[in-house]
N, C-alpha and C positions, 0 to 999 in steps of 0.2 A: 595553375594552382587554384583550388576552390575557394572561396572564401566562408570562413566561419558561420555568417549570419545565410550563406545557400545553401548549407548543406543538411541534410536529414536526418531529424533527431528521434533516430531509433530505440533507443537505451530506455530502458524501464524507471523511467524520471528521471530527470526533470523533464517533460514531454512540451514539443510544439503543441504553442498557445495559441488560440485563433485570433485572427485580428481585431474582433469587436472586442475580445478580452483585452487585448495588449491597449488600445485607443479608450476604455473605460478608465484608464491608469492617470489619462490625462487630463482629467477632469479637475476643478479647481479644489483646493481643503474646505474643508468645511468644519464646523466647529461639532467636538466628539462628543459633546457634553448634549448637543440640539434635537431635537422632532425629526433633522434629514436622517442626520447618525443610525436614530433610533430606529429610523423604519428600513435602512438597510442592512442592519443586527438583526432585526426581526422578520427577514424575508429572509435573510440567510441560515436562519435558526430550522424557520419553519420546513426549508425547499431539504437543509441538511436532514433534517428528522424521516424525512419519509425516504431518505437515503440508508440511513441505519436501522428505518423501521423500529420508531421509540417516540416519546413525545417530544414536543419541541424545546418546552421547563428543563427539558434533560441536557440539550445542546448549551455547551460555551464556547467560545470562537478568539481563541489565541493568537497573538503575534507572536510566533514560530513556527521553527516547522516540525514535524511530526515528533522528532526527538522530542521538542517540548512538551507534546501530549503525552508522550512515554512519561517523562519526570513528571510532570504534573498527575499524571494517575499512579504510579507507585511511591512520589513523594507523599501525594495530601491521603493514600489510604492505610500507611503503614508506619509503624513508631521501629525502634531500632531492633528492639528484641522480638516484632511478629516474622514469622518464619513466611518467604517467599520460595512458593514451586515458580523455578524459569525455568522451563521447557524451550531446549537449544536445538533449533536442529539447523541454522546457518546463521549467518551475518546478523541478524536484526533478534532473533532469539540472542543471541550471547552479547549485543547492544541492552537487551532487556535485562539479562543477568547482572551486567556490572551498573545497571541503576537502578536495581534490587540490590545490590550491595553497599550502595550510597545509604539506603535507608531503612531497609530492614537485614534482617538474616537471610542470607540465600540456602539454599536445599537445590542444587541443580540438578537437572535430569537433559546428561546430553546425550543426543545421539550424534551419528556419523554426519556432517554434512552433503543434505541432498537423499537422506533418508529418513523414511516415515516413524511419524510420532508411534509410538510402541503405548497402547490404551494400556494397558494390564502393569507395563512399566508406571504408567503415571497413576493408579489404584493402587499398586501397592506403598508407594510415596506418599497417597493420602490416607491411605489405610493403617500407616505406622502415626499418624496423628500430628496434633497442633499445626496444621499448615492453613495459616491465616488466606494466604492469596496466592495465584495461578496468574503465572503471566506467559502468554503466547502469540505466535504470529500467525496469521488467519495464513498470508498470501506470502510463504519467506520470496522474498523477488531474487534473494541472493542464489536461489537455485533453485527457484520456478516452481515449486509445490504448494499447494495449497492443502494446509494443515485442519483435520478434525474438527471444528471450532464446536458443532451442536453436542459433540459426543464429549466434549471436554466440560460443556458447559453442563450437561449433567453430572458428570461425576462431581462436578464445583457443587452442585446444589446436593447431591447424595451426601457429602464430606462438609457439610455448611461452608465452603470457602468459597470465597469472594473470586472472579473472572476478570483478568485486565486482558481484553484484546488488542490486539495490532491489527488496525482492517486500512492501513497507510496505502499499500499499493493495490487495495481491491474495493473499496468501495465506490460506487457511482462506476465499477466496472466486471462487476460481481456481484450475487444474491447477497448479500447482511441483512440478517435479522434477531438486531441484539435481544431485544425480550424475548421472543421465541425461543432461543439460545440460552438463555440464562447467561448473559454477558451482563457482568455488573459496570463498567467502566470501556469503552471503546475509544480507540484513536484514529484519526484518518488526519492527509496529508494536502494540501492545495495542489501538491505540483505533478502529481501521479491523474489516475484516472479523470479528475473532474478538471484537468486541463487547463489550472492555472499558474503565475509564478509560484515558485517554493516561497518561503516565509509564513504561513496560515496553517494551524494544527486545529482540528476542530474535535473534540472531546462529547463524548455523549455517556454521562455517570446518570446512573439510573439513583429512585429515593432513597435505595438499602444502602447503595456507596455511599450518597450524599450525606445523610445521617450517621454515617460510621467514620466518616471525613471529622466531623464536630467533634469524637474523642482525639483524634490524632496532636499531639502536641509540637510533632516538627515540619506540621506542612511547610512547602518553601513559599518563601514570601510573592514573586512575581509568579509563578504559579500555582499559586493558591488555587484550585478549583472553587473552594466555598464561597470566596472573596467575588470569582466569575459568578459564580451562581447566581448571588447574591444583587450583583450590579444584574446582571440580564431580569430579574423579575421586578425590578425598579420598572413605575409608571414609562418611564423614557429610559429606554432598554439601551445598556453600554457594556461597556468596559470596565472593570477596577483603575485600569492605569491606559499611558495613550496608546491607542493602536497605531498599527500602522494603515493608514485612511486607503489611500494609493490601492493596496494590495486588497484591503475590503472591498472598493468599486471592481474589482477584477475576481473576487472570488464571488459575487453577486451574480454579475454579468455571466462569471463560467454553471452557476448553478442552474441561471436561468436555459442556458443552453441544456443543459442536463436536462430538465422539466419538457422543455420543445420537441427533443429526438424523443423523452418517454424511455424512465430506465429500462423498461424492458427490453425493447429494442435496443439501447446501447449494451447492455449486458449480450446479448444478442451476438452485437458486431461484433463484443470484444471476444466474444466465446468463438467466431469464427475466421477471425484474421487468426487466432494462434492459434487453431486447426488446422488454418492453412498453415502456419508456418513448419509445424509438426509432422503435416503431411508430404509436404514437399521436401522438407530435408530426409527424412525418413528415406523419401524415394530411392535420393540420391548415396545410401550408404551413411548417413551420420547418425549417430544415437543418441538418444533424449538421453538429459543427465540422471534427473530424480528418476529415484528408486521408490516405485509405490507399494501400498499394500491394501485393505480392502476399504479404507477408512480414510484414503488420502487420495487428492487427484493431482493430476497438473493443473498448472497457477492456469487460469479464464483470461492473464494481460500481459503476462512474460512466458521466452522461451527458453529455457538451458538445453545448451548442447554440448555432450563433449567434441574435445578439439577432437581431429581424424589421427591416428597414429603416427608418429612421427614430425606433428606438425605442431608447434606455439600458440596457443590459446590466442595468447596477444600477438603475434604477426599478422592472424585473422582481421584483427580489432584494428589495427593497422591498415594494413591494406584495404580494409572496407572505410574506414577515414578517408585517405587519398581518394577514392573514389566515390566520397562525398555522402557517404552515411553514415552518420552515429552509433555505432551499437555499444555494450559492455562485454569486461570480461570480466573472469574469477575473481573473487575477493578473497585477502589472505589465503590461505593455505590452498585453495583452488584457482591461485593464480596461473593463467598457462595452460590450465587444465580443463575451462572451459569457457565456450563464448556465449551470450544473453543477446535476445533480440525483444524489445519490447513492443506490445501493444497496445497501448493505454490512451486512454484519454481523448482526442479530435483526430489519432490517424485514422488513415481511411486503408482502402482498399490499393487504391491507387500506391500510398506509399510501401504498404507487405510485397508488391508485387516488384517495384522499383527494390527493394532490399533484397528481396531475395533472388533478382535477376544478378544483382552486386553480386552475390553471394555466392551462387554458380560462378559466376566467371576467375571469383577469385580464387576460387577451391580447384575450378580447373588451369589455372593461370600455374597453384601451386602444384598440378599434378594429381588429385586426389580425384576429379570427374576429371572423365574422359573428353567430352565435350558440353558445351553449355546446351540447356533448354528444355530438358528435362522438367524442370519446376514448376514454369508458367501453366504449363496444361494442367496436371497436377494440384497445385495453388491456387486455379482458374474455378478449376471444376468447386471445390467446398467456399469461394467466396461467391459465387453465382447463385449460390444459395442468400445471398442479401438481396435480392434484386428480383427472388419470386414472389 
């Protein structure tokens, strides 16, 4: 039997944290009110910013995890009766819709799960009028697409409404470029790309949000954005309320790592470990899940596949468990129906190639390939390409 703590954590978040992350954690408290506090809010404002491509005045840094950024930007920019477009198209879109309906009016616009944002569907939504705000998921990880975001953030500014993004499983492993984009409000996650523990939501509201935040009457109280705001441009840069310290020396430490390798090149990696993994399964007879269209790609850090005919989404997920790899499967209604391989955040090459040899064996173990070894060559060939 493998144990928990050896086995590889494939799954599109919580992703293996490197060790100078995990050994930053165990540094002593310090007090959150001090000059130390302050200068490590303000290096992780700054290294954040040029992640989302915004200023760093714009970044607040929450103790949660990315759900919190979600409530935190559809709480503090909307009153009950302003009308919310949530644009669904898997798990973290229709997560988006039911906290637009904690706080504003929802207007949804869904589609199929694991198929593409329909542009003309979501004009004519804002072309029938009053829709205050646009909330959507840059990278849905729940079925590996990566959603419109520039082309949404026009139509937000053609229709004057406000942009809440979800960039949780793709920033620091993916291009983001909120201003450029016309993204009024962005959310990203600790535990996905930038390769640290979950608990840390880092929010990036640009002046138009922040200023439209100060009419709202029902922001929530522990996330307040303004309250953030407010405390980060204080002389000695904090918090409203306590953090959690612990997980700030480890979201630090993981940024600096980010700034070292040079997003570019991690964007890079992450665009060709799940290349490879697309290409290799592909080889072997498995089909990608999402459904594209000319405006939508595959996710840069997760892969959806459907299960092979005849075979359980989750006995996959299973079986690659016992032989000591993490991946995921379907959520709700694509339970079963298909399995997720993720790429995010400090894996390497070495481990895509260790998965997907699992991966082979098990599919031929089930009958589905014929024999293993197909993949490595395959898989070899588009990660060789890090190493010219």
């Amino acid at each position: 039997m493998i144990k928990t703590e050896d086995k590889l954590m494939m799954m599109p978040g919580p992703v293996e944290v490197p060790h100078r992350v995990l050994m930053a954690m165990a540094k002593p408290m310090i007090n959150h009110r001090g000059k130390e506090f302050s200068a490590i809010y303000d290096e992780c404002q700054t290294i954040s910013a040029d992640l989302f491509k915004t200023k760093a005045e714009n970044i607040s840094i929450i103790t949660g995890s990315g759900t919190a950024g979600m409530e935190a930007a559809v709480g503090c920019l909307n009153n009950k009766s302003d009308k919310i477009l949530a644009i669904e198209n898997g798990k973290f879109g229709q997560r988006f819709k039911k906290l637009a309906g904690k706080y504003g009016t929802v207007v949804p616009l869904e589609f199929e799960w694991g198929k593409s944002v329909d542009l003309a569907a979501v004009e004519e939504k804002l072309a029938a009028g009053d829709i205050k705000t646009i909330t959507m998921v840059h990278n849905e990880s729940s079925t590996a697409i990566r959603n419109p975001a520039p082309e949404i953030g026009a139509l937000a500014k053609k229709y004057g409404a406000y942009f809440i993004l979800d960039v949780v499983s793709s920033l620091g492993g993916d291009d983001i470029r909120v201003d450029d984009w016309g993204v009024d409000i962005a959310v990203t996650g600790s535990q996905k790309c930038l390769a640290a523990p979950p608990g840390i939501s880092i929010v990036a509201a640009g002046e138009r949000a922040l200023a439209e935040m100060e009419k709202v009457t029902t922001r929530p109280y522990y996330l307040d954005l303004v309250a953030y705001h407010k405390s980060a441009s204080k002389d000695l840069k904090e918090t409203p309320y306590t953090p959690a310290v612990s997980l700030f020396y480890a979201l630090l430490e993981a940024l600096r790592i980010v700034t070292e390798e040079g997003l570019e090149n991690r964007i890079e990696r992450h665009y060709l470990m799940t290349q490879a993994v697309r290409d290799a399964v592909t080889a072997i007879g498995i089909e990608m899940f999402p459904h594209l269209n000319e405006v939508s790609a595959y996710s840069n850090t997760v892969s959806a596949m459907k299960a092979p005919a005849g075979i359980n989404g989750e006995d996959i997920k299973k079986a690659m468990n016992k032989r000591g790899v993490i991946i995921s499967g379907g959520q709700d209604e694509l339970k079963g129906k298909i399995f997720r391989i993720g790429s995010m955040g400090a894996t390497t090459p070495t481990n895509i190639m260790t998965t997907l040899a699992e991966l082979e064996q098990v599919l031929c173990d089930m009958g589905v390939v014929e024999a293993p070894g197909a993949v490595m060559d395959i898989a070899g060939e588009t990660m060789a390409k890090l190493y010219e």
